[in-house]
C-alpha positions as CSV (number, residue, x, y, z in Angstrom):
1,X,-82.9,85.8,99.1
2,X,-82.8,87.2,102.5
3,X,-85.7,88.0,104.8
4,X,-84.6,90.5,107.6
5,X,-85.8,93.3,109.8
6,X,-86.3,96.2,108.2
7,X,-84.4,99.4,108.7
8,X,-84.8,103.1,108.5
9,X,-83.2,102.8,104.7
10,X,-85.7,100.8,104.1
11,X,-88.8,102.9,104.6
12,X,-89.3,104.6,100.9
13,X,-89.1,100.7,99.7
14,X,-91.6,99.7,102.1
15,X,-93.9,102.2,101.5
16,X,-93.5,102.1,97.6
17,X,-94.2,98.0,98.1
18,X,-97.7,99.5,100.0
19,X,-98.9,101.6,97.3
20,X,-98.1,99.0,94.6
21,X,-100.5,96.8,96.3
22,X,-103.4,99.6,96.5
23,X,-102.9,99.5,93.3
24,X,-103.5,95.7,92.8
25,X,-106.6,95.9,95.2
26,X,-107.8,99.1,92.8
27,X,-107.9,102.1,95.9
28,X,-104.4,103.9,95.1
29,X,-106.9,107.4,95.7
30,X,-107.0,105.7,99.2
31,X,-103.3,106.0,100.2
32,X,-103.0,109.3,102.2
33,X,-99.6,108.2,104.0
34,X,-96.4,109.8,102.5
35,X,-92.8,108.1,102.9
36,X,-92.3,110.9,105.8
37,X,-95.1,109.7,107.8
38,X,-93.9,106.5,107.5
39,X,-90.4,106.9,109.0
40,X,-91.6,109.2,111.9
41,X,-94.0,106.1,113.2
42,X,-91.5,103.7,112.3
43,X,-89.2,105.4,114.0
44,X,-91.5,105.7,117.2
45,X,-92.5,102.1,117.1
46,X,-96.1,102.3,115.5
47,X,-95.2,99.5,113.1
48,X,-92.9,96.6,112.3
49,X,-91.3,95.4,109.4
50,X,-89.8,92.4,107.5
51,X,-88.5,92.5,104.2
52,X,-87.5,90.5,101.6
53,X,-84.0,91.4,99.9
54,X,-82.8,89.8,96.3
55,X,-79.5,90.9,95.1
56,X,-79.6,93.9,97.0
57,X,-83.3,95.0,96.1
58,X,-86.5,95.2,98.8
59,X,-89.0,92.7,96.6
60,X,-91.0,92.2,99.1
61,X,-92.9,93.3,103.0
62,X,-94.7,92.8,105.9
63,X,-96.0,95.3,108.3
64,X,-96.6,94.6,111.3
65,X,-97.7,95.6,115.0
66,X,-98.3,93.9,118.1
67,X,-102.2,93.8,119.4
68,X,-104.6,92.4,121.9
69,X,-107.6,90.3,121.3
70,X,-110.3,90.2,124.5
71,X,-110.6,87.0,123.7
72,X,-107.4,85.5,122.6
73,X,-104.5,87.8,124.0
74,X,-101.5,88.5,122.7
75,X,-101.1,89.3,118.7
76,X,-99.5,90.2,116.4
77,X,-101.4,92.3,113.2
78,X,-100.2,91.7,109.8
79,X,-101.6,95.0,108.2
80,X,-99.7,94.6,104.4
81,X,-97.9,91.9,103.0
82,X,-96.8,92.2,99.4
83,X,-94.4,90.8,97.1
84,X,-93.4,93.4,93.9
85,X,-95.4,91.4,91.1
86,X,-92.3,90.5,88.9
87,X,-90.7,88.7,91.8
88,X,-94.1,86.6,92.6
89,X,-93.9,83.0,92.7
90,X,-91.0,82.7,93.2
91,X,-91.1,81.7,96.6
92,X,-90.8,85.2,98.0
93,X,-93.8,85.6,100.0
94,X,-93.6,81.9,101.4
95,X,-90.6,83.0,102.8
96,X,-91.9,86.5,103.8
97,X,-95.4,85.0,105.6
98,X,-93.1,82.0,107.5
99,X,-91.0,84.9,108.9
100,X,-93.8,86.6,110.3
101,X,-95.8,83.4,111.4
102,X,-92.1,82.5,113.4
103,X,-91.6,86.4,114.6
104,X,-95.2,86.0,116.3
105,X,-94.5,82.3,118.0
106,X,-91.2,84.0,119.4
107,X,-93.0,86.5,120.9
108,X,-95.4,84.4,122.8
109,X,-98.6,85.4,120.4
110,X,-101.7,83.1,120.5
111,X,-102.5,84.3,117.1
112,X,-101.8,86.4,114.0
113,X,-104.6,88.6,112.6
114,X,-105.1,90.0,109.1
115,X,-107.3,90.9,105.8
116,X,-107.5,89.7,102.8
117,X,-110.4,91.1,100.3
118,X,-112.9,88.7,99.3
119,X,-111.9,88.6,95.2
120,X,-108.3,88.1,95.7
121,X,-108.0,84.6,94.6
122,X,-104.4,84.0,94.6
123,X,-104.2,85.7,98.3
124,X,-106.8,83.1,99.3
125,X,-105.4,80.3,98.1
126,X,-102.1,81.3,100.1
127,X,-103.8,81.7,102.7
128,X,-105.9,78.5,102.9
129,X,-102.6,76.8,101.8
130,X,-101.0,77.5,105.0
131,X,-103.7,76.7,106.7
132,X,-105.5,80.3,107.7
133,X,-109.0,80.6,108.7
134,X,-111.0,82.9,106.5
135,X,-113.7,84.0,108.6
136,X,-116.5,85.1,106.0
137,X,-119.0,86.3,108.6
138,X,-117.2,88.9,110.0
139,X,-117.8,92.9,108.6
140,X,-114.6,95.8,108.9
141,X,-116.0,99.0,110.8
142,X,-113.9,102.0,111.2
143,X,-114.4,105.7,111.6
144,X,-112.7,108.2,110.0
145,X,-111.8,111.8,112.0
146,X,-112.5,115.0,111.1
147,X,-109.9,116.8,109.2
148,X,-107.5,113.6,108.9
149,X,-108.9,113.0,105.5
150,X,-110.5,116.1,104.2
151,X,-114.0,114.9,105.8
152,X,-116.0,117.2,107.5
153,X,-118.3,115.1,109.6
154,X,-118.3,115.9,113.2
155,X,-117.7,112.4,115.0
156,X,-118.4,113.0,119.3
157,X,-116.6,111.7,121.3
């Protein structure tokens, strides 16, 4: 198995590896990203990625980008991290998650940030196994623009 950076080649595999885990968390009507759109922000720095190579074959990802926290500093953002499901437990996404965890300590991070929804039980238990902090009294926000996803409410700026 080999972790490594990953590299424009990479991108369909990556984004195929994204999709297969909206389908786990039941949302694949919410992807609105296309393989294209992924290689252009790659390819202007948007995002980071690791992934996880077996005999030749992208198993597994993380994406990434650098952040700020007010109150923390420097971080990095895990924003998907998944493991094809024939290749899990195997040790791929120990491998995967270390890699990231040592990729934000090299850069002089105070912390790594990400989600994890509520009924995922075997992400949990990951998590708490390597010794994340769930916050449970925290809520996601966001806004969605105008015309990005066929919405027509008018948000001011």
């Amino acid at each position: 198995m080999l972790i490594r950076p990953t590299t424009e080649a990479d991108i369909p595999y990556v984004h195929a590896l994204m999709y297969e885990l909206a389908v786990y968390e039941k949302e694949p009507e919410a992807v609105l990203t296309t393989p294209e759109e992924y290689l252009r922000d790659f390819l202007a720095g948007r995002f980071e990625s690791m992934v996880a190579e077996i005999d030749g074959k992208v198993v597994g990802m993380t994406l990434f980008f650098e952040a700020y926290s007010s109150w923390k500093g420097r971080m990095l953002y895990l924003d998907d991290f998944v493991v094809s499901e024939s290749y899990r437990r195997f040790g791929v996404g120990q491998k995967l998650f270390d890699a990231f965890m040592a990729e934000g300590h090299r850069r002089g991070c105070r912390m790594v940030k990400w989600q994890v929804l509520d009924w995922n039980e075997p992400a949990l238990q990951f998590y708490e196994k390597n010794h994340a902090i769930v916050e449970k009294g925290w809520w996601n926000v966001k806004v969605f623009f105008p015309g990005h996803l066929g919405d027509t409410t008018v948000v001011s700026p």
